[in-house]
C-alpha positions in Angstrom: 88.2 133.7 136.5 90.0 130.9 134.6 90.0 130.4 130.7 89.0 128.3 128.7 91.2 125.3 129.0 94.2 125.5 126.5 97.0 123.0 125.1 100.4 123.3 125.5 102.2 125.3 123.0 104.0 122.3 120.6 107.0 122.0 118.7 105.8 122.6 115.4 103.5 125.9 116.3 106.9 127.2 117.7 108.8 126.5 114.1 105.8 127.8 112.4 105.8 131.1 114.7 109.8 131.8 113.9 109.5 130.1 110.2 111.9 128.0 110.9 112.2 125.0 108.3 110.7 122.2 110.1 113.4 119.0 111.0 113.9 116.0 112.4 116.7 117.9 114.6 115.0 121.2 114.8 111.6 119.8 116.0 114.2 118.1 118.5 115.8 121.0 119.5 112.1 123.1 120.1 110.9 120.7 121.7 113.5 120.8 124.3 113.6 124.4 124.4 109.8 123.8 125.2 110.0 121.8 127.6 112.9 123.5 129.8 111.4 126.8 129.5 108.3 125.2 130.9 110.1 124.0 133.7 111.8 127.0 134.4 108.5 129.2 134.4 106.9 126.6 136.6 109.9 126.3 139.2 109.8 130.2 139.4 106.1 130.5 140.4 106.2 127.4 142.6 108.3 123.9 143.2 106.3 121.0 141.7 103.4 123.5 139.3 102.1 121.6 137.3 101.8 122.7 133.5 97.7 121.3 133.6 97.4 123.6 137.0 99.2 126.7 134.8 96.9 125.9 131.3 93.8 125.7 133.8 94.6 129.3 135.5 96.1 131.3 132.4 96.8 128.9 129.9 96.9 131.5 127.0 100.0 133.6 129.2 101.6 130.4 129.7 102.3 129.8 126.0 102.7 133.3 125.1 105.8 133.3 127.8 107.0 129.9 127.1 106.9 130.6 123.6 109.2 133.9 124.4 111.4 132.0 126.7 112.2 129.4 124.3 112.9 131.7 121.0 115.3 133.7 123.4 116.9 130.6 124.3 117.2 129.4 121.2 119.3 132.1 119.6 121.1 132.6 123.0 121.3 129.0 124.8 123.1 130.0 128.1 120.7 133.4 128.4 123.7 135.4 128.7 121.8 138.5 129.2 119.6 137.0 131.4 115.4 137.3 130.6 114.1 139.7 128.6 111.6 142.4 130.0 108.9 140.7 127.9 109.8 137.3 129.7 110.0 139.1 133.1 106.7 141.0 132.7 105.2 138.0 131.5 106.6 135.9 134.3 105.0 138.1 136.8 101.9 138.6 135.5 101.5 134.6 135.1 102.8 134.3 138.9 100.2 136.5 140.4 97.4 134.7 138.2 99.0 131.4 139.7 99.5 132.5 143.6 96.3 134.6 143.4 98.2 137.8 144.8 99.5 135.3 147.6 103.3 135.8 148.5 104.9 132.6 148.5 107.9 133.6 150.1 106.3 134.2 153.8 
């Protein structure tokens, strides 16, 4: 069953969720962060997802993880110990509600 259709996460809920001080370069710098840990989340479930497929199916999981994503990447820009279990769990949870149990490697 899908939810109820939900927005992307944005910059500014981001800098409000780490109370970070809100800036011209900061807002910048989230809103990157936002955007490539979308596209990383996406590209790992399935080449060309689109986020308005991902908000339809589990829209709420899909901030929740980008959200994650992006705060680890923002204190640790080249992920240098890779995803965190809450990013991996999250990942895979958001991949089966996405693929619908369907392996997409066969």
């Amino acid at each position: 069953m899908a939810e109820e259709q939900v927005n992307l996460l944005n910059a500014k809920m981001l800098l409000d969720e780490l109370h970070v001080d809100e800036s011209p370069e900061e807002l910048a710098t989230i809103k990157s962060l936002i955007n490539d840990a979308s596209v990383i989340i996406r590209g790992s479930i399935r080449d060309n997802l689109s986020e308005e497929d991902v908000l339809k199916t589990a829209g709420n999981l899909f901030n929740r993880l980008i959200s994650a994503l992006a705060t680890q990447m923002y204190y640790d820009r080249t992920l240098s110990t890779g995803y965190s279990a809450g990013v991996q769990i999250m990942l895979n949870q958001l991949r089966a509600k996405v693929l619908g149990g369907q392996d997409e490697t066969i």
